[in-house]
N, C-alpha and C positions, 0 to 999 in steps of 0.2 A: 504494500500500500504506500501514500506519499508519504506517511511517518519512517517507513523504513526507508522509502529514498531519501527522505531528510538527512537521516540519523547515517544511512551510505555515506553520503557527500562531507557532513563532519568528519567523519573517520578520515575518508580520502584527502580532505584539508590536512589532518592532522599526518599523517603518514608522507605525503609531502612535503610539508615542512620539515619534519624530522630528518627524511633523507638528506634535506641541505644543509641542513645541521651536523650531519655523520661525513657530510661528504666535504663541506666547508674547512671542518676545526683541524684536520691531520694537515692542512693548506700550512700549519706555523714555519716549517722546514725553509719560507719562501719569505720570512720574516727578519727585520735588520738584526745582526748579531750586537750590535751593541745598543737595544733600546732599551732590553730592561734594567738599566742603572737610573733610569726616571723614577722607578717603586719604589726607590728607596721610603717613599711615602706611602704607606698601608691601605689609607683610607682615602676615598674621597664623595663627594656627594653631588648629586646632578637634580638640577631644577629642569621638568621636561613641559614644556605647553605645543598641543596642537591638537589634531580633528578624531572625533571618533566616526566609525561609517558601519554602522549597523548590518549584517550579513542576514542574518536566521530568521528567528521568527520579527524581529525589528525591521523588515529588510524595505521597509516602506517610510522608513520616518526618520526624518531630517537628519544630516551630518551634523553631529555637535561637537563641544566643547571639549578640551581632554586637559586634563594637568596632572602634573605629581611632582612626589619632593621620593629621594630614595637618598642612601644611606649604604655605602659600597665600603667591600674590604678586600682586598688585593691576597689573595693566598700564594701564589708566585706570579710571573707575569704572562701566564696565559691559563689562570684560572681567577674568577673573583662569585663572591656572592654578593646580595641586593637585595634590601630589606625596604620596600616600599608602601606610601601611602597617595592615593590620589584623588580626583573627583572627574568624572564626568557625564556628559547627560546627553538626553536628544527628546524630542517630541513628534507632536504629528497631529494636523488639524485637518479633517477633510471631510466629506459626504459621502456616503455608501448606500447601498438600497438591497436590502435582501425579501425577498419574495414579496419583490414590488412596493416593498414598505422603506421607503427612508430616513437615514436615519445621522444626523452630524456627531462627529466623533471629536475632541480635543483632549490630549495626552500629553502629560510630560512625564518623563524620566530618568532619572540620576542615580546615579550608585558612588560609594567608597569605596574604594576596592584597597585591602593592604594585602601584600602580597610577598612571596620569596622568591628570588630568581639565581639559577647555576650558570655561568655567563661562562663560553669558552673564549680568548681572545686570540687573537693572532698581534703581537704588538709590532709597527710600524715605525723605521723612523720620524715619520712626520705626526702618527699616532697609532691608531689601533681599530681593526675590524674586530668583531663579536657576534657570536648568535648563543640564545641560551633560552634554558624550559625553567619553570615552574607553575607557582601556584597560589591559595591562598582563597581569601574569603572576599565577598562583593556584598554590604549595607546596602540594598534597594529601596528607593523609594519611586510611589508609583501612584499620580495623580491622572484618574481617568473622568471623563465628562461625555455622558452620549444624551446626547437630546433627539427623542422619536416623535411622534402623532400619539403615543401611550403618556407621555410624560417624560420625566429628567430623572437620568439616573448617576448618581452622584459615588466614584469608588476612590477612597486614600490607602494605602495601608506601605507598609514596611517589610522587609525581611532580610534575611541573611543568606545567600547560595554559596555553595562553591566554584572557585575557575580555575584553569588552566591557561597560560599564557607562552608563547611562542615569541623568541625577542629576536632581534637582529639590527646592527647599524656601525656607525663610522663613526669615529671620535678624531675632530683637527686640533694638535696639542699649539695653543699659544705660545709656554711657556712650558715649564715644569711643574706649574701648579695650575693653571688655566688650561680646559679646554673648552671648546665647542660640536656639536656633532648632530648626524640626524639618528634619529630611529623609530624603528618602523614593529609591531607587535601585531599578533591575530590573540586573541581570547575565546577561550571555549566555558561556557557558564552551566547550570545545573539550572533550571526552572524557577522563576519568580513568581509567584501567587498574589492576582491582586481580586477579588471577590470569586468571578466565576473563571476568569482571565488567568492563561498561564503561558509565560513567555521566556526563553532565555535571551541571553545578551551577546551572543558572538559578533565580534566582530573586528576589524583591521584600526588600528590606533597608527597616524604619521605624526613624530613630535620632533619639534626641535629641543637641540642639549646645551645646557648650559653648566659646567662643570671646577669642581678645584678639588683638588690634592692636600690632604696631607697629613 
């Protein structure tokens, strides 16, 4: 049925990405020998803003807003982990008509998502390429409005799901403490619940990086 084609097509997301991730990180061998004297700095932390673009069951409702703040630590210099927190949202206003009955729909929603991520890197003399998996938990909130010919139906509510996230992107080092960079994430979500309404969140995240060391 189209639930198991749905739930096909995730899978097949996810098994692609993977592979470029397996096929990507053994690439280090092609990497400057002398960059990792930059780590002598452990930590660093990256301010990220830019679009989320709804995939799944969202896959009708507007490009939004994406932020985060993450909290990185260097285990040598082509592994790190990332301990983040972020927000972003999307909505969707429009008219639909089912068996002949229509009916205007207005929705917004947003999620926190904090999350863990296994980062592989390849470090570069100019910086450093990466693609990495994890995980972690998505705050939903979920503000739905449908007005029919029956009346106004009015649905708030909140919850917690879990995700899965797929990373990849480019970091250009300023300095030894500065950098900047793009990256680019796919998210796979578990089900959000907002009365009768059940929806997950997958979707592709493009941000830009704003970052320092140390």
């Amino acid at each position: 049925g189209r639930n198991s084609m749905l739930k096909g097509n995730r899978i097949a997301k996810v098994l692609f990405i993977v592979s470029v991730f397996i096929v990507l990180f053994p690439a280090h061998s092609f990497a400057a020998d002398g960059s990792s004297s930059k780590y002598i700095k452990p930590y660093y932390v990256s301010l990220k803003a830019g679009i989320y673009s709804p995939t799944g069951d969202l896959e009708d409702f507007s490009t939004g807003f994406s932020g985060e703040i993450s909290l990185n630590r260097y285990f040598s210099p082509n592994f790190a982990i990332d301990a983040s927190v972020g927000y972003f949202q999307t909505d969707y206003n429009g008219t639909d008509f089912t068996f002949g009955t229509g009916y205007s729909s207005d929705a917004d929603i947003y999620s926190i998502p904090i999350t863990a991520t296994f980062k592989g890197i390849i470090p570069l003399v100019f910086g450093e390429l990466y693609a990495g998996v994890g995980g972690g938990v998505q705050y939903v909130n979920s503000d739905i409005t449908i007005n029919s010919n029956f009346g106004r139906l009015s649905l708030d509510d909140s919850g917690a799901v879990w995700s899965f996230q797929f990373t990849g992107g480019f970091d250009f080092d300023i300095n030894e403490t500065f950098f900047i960079g793009v990256e680019g994430k796919y998210i796979i979500t578990g089900d959000a619940e907002v009365g009768p309404f059940e929806y997950n969140l997958d979707g592709y995240f493009v941000s830009g990086v704003l970052g320092f060391r140390f």
